[in-house]
N, C-alpha and C positions, 0 to 999 in steps of 0.2 A: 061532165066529169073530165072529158078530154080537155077542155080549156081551162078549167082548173088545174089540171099535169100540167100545162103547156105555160100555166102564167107562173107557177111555182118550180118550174125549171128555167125559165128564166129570170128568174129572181135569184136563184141561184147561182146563175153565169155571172149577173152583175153584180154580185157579191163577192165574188171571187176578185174583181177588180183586172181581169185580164185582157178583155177586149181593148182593141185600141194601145196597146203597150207596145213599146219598141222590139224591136228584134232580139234574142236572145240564143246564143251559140249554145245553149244549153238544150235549147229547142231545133234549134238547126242542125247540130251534132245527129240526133235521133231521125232526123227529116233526111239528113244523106244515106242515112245507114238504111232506110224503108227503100230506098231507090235503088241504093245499092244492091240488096237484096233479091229484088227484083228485076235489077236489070232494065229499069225505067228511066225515062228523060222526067218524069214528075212526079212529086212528092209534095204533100203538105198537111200541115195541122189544122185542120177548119173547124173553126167555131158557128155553132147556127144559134144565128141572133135572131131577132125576129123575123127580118124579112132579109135576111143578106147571110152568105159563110166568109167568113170573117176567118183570113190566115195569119195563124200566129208564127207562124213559119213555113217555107216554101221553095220548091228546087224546080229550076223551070217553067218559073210561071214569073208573068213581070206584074201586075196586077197584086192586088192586097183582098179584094175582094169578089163575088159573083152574087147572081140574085139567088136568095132561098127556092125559090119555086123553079122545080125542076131541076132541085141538085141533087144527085145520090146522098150524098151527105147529110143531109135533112134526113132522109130514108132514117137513115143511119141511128141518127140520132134520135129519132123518136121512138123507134125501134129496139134500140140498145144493141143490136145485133149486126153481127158481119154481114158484107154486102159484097157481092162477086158480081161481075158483068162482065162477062167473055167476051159481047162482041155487042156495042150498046150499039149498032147499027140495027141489029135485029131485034135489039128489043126495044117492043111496043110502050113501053112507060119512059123512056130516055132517048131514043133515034132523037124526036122532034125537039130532044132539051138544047138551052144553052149549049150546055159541054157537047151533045151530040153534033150537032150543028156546027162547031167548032173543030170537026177532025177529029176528037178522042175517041176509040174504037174500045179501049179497054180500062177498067175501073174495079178495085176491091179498095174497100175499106171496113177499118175495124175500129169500134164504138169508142168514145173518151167516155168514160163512164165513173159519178162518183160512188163513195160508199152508200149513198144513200136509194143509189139507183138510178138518179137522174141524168142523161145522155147528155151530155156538151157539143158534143159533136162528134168529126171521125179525124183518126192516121189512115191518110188515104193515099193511092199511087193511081198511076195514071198513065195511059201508053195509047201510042197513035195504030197499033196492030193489034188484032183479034189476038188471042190469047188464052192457057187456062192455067190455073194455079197450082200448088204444090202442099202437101198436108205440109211440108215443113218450112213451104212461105208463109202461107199463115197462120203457123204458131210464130214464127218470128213478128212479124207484123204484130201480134196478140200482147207478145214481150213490149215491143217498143211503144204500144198506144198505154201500154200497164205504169212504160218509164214517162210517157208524156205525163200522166196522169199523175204519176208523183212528182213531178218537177213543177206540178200546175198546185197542187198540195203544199207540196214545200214554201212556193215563194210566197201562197197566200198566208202559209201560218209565220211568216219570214216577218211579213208586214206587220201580224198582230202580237209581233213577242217581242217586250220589251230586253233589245240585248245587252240594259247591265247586269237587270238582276233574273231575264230568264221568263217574268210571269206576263201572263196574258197582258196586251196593251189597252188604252185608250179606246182606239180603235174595236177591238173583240170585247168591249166593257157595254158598248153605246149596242153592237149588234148583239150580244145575249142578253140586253135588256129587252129589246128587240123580242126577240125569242121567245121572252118570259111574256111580254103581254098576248101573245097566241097562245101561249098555253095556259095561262093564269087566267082564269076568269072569275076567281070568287070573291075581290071586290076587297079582299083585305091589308088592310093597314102594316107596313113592314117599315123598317130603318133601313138606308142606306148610310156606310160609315166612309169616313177619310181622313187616314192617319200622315199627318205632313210634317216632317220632319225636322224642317228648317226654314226660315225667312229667308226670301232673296237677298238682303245683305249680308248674313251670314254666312251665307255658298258664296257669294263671291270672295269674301273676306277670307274664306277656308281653300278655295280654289288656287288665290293669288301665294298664300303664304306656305300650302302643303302639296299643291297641285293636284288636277281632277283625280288619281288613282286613287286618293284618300278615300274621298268624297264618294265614291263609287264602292269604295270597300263597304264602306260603313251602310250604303244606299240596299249593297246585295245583303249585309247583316240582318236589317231590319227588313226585308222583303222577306226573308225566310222566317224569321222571327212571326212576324206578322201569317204570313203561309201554315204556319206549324197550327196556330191557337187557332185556326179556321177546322168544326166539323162540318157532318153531313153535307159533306161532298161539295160545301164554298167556297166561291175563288178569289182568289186575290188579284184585282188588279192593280199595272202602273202605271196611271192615267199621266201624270209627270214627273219631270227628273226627282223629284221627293216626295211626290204624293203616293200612298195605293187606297186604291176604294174596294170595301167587301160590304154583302149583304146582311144583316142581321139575320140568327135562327128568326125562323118565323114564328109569332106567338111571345117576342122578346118583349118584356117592359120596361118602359126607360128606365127608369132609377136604378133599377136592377141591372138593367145592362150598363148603363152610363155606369157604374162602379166599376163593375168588371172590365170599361175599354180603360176607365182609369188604372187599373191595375196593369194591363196589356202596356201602360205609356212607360209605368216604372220599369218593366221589363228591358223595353227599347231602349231606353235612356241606360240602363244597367249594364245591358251587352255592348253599347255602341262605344266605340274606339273612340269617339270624339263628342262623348259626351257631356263636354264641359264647352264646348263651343258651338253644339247646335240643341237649338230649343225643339221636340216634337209636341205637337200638341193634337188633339183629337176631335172630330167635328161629324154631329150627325144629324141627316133630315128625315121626317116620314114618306111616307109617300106609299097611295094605291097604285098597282102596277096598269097599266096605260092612262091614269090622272096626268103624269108630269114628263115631260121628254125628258132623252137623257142629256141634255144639254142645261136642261134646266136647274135638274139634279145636281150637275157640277156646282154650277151660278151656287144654287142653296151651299153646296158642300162646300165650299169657297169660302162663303161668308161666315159661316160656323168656324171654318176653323182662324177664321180672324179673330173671330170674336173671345176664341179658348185665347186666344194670345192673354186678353187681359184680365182672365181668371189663374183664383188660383189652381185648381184643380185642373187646369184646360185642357177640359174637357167640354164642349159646348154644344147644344141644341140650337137647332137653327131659329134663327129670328128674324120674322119678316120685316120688324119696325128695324131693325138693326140691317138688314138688306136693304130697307128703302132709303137707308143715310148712306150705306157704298154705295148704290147704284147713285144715289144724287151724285157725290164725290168724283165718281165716273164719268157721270155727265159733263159736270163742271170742268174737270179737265177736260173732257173732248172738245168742247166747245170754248174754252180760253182760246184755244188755239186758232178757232175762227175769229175771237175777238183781237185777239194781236192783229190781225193783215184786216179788219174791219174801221170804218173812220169815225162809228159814232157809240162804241158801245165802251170805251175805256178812255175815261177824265183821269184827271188827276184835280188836287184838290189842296188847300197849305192853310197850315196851323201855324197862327204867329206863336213865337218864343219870344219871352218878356223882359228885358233886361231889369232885375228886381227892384233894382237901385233908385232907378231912374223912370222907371216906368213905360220906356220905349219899347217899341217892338224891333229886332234887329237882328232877327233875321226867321225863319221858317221849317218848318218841317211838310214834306210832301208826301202825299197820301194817295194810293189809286183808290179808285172807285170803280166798278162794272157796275151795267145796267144790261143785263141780257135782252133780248130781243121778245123772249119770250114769259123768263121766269121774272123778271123785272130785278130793281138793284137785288145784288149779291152780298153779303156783307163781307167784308173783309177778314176776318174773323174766320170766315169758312173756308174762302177759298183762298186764299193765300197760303195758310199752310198746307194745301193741297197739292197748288204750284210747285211750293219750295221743292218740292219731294220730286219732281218732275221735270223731264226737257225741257219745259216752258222755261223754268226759274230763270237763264239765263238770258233770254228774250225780252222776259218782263222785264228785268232790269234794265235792257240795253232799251228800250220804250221808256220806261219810266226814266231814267237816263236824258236821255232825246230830249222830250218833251220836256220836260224842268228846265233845260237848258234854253230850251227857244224859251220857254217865258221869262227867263231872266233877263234876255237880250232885247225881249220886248220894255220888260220895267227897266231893264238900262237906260234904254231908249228912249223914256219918255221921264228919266232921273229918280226914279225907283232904285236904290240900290239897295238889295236884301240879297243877304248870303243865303242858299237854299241848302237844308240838310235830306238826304236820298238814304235810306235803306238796302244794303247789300246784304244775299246771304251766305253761306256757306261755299253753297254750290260757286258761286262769284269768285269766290278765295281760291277757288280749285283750278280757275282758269289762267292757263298759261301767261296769257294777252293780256288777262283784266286790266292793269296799270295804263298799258299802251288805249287798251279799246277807252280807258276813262279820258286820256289824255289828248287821244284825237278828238273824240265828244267835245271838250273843251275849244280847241283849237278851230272845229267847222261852223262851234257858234261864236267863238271870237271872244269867250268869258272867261279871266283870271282864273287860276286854279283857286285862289284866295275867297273867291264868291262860292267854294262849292265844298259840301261836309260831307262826310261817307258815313252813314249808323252800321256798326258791326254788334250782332251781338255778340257776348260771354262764348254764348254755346257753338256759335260757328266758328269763333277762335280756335276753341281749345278740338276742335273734332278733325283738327289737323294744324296743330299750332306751328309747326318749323315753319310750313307750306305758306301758312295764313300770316307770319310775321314777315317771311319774304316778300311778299305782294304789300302788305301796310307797311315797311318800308321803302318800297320804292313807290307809292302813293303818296309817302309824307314827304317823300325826297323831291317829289313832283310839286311841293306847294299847295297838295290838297289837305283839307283836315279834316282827322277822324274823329269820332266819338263812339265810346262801351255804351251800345243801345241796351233796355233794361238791365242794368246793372242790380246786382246783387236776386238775380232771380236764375244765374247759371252755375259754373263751377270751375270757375277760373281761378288761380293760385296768385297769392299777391306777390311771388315772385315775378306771374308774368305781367299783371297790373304796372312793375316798378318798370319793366324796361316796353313797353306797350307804346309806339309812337303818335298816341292820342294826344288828344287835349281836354275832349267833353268826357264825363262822365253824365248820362243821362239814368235819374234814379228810378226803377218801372212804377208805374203808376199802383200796383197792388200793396205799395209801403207807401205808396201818400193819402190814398184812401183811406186808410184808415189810421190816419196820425195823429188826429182826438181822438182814438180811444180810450187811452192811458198813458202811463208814464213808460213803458215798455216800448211801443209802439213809436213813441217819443225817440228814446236813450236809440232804439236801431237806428232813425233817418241822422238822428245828429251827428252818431259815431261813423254813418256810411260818408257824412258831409263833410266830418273832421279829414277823415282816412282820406277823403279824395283830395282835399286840398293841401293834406300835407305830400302826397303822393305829386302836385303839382297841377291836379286837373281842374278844369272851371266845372261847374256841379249845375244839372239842369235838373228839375222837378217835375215829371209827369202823369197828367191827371188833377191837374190843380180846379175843385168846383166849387169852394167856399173861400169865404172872406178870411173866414178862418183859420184855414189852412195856409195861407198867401203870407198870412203875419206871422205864424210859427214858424215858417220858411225862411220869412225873408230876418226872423229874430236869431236863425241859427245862420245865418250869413251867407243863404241858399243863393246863388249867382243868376240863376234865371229858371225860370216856371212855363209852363204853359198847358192849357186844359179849356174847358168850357166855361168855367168862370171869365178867364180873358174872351177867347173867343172860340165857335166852332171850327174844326175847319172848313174853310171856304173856297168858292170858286173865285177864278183872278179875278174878274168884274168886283165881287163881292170884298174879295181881300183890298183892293185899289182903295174903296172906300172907306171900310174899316182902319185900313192903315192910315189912312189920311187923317181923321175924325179922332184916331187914337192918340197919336200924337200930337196931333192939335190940342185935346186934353190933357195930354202928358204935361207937355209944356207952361200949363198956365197949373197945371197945379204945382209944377214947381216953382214958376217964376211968383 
């Protein structure tokens, strides 16, 4: 039973988080005042760890620590009780200790003691002369280990209270889960909930334009909000800057509760000052109490409320299949990031573009590819718009940049001359440099700005149009030339199509796929063909995979195509030949 007390009073010290912490005047104030008291050269706050007393504070003593065995202090603390040593010379249990040994003749200390009962350690003082105490030294000493103890209180609930909105944190959320699996032992099934407020681009976007005391008003709104609809004595925590997690009554059924946290969301949205600018939405998972750590719980609570995002009611129940697509997503990002600085896992790859007229190929589009190490190729398709969203984006580009460039210098080289078109996204547009960072890329591989196309699409235009017309004019200024990647599939105004410093318009491949189907289907690619041309732009076709489509194309005066009908995309080895063989053929069926 004794080592029991002994292993759950120290779980308690380490929990407090105070061992091993810097010095604190809060604690040293109270450590003068014991000396003072006393009229002692020594003072200090000693924590008994396992095997060492551990001073949180200390007057006279140059040392941080001493060994447990053979400390009064330890006495002390297992004890819970005051400790007097008039004259540890003569006494048989301490003459032979450390401290005896050491010249200390005289010794009291009084218990750090929590409410729970469990002894910390001791406020102790300390003097080189025999001595005996005063009823009113130590009540005062009693005082000040009473002040240590709530200064040791304080900073530990200091640490677990969120101070925007006041409620237990993160931190005090993971160790009362804690709690509950020692005392919960019946095995049953409960919800844990998480009400999130806001998407990270929305706080930022609220932060930049109203500044954080908004953000903060509306965060304390709904935390008390939230606080208020919680009974039978459940907490609310605020695990981050917009999240808080509560437990469900016990015995809760989904559907039934799932309505009610729906109603809970109208509330929040109702009260919040800024509820036309941030979206909450609701996320919740089951879980037996010691089945899932609380870390895992998060993980779960995390991806539910991603997932309320694309509901209507969002409100959402956790989904493991839908957790196993973020965690891939996760993955993929961490690991791009090894494949940029790696030499063998990111190709690129080029799609000839068809002059319609004529038949030639003249010029390309470039395409990455990964092949992971371990999940094998990636599709494109997944992670790319992964990237976009991410640090990476910028990196990719500036690789995928590079690389295009050294191969054109290569087919320069060897009288290969094909213009190559690159993919820029938004995030591109954003950077200060882009123009310059494109312009030196040019100039370290010695290629015309003329051999080199930038694809923007619609949507990264317009998500910052001033910003984005700034940079494609001084790209077009530089001699490079742009092209409206997927056109007619974003939301761009044909005001700004008119003054847009392009040349291509590329039409997205989901209107040429399906251009035989009807006359409908028909009347959009023609009217999108007319508009561009009279607008001044050459019109490319994407997704071209029948013969059929090639002829409807090239009968509405579509200027250039490309898809799998012409060719895949290919690797340069592969392209070299096709191009060759292609226009080889070209050629004699013209001539």
């Amino acid at each position: 039973m004794k080592h029991l007390l002994e292993h759950d009073r120290l779980d308690v010290l380490s929990k407090l988080n105070i061992l091993d912490t810097p010095p604190n005047e809060n604690f040293d104030r109270i450590t003068r005042m014991a000396s003072q008291i006393f009229n002692l050269p020594i003072a200090a706050v000693s924590l008994t760890d396992t095997d060492r007393q551990w001073f949180k504070s200390r007057v006279g003593v140059d040392h941080t620590s001493i060994p447990r065995e053979g400390a009064p202090c330890a006495e002390v603390a297992e004890r819970t009780d005051a400790l007097v040593i008039e004259d540890m010379a003569a006494d048989s249990c301490y003459r032979d200790s450390p401290l005896g040994k050491s010249g200390i003749r005289f010794y009291a200390g009084m218990p750090l003691t929590t409410r729970e009962g469990y002894g910390l350690g001791a406020l102790c003082v300390l003097g080189t002369e025999p001595r005996t105490v005063t009823t009113q030294e130590m009540a005062g000493l009693r005082d000040l280990a009473a002040m240590v103890m709530s200064q040791i209180e304080l900073q530990h609930s200091i640490k677990r209270i969120d101070p925007i909105s006041g409620l237990p944190n993160r931190t005090q959320f993971i160790e009362d889960l804690s709690d509950l699996e020692r005392d919960d032992h019946g095995g049953i099934q409960r919800f844990v909930v998480m009400v999130d407020l806001a998407e990270s681009g929305q706080i930022d976007h609220l932060v930049r334009v109203m500044g954080p005391n908004h953000i903060d008003a509306s965060v304390r709104s709904a935390g008390r909000l939230v606080e208020s609809a919680l009974s039978g004595g459940r907490i609310a925590y605020h695990v981050a800057p917009t999240q808080f997690v509560f437990l469900a009554p016990q015995g809760a059924r989904k559907q039934r509760y799932m309505s009610k946290l729906a109603t809970m969301l109208m509330q929040i949205e109702e009260t919040s000052s800024l509820r036309f600018s941030m979206t909450p939405v609701i996320g919740l998972t089951p879980f037996v109490v010691g089945k899932k750590s609380p870390a895992q719980l998060l993980r779960e609570l995390n991806s539910a409320v991603q997932d309320a995002r694309s509901l209507e009611s969002r409100v959402s129940l956790f989904s493991p299949i839908s957790h196993a697509k973020q965690a891939r997503a996760h993955r993929l990002l961490e690991d791009f990031g090894v494949a940029l600085e790696a030499d063998d896992q990111l190709a690129l790859v080029f799609q000839p573009r068809i002059d319609m007229a004529s038949g030639h190929c003249i010029a390309a589009e470039v395409l990455l590819r990964w092949t992971h190490p371990e999940l094998g190729a990636i599709s494109p398709g997944e992670f790319i718009p992964i990237v976009e969203h991410s640090p990476h984006v910028r990196k990719m580009t500036a690789w995928i940049l590079d690389t295009a460039l050294r191969q054109t210098r290569v087919w320069t080289d060897i009288g290969l001359r094909l213009p190559l078109s690159v993919n820029v996204s938004a995030a591109n547009l954003e950077e200060e440099d882009f123009p310059e960072q494109v312009a030196l890329a040019l100039m370290r591989h010695g290629i015309p700005a003329s051999m080199l196309e930038l694809e923007i699409t619609e949507s990264a235009i317009m998500r910052d149009a001033s910003r984005a017309m700034e940079k494609l004019n001084a790209l077009a200024e530089a001699g490079i030339k742009l092209a409206i990647d997927d056109f007619g599939t974003g939301y761009s105004s044909l005001s700004y199509l008119q003054i847009l410093p392009a040349s291509v318009v590329k039409i997205d491949q989901s209107f040429i796929k399906h251009l035989s189907d009807g006359m409908r289907e028909l009347n959009l690619v023609r009217s999108m063909i007319s508009l561009s041309h009279d607008m001044g732009y050459r019109v490319v076709a994407e997704g071209v995979e029948t013969a059929k489509v090639r002829d409807i194309l090239a009968a509405m005066k579509c200027d250039e195509a490309q898809g799998y009908f012409f060719a895949k995309p290919l690797q340069p080895a592969e392209f070299e030949d096709w191009h060759g063989l292609n226009n080889t053929n070209s050629l004699r069926a013209t001539g």
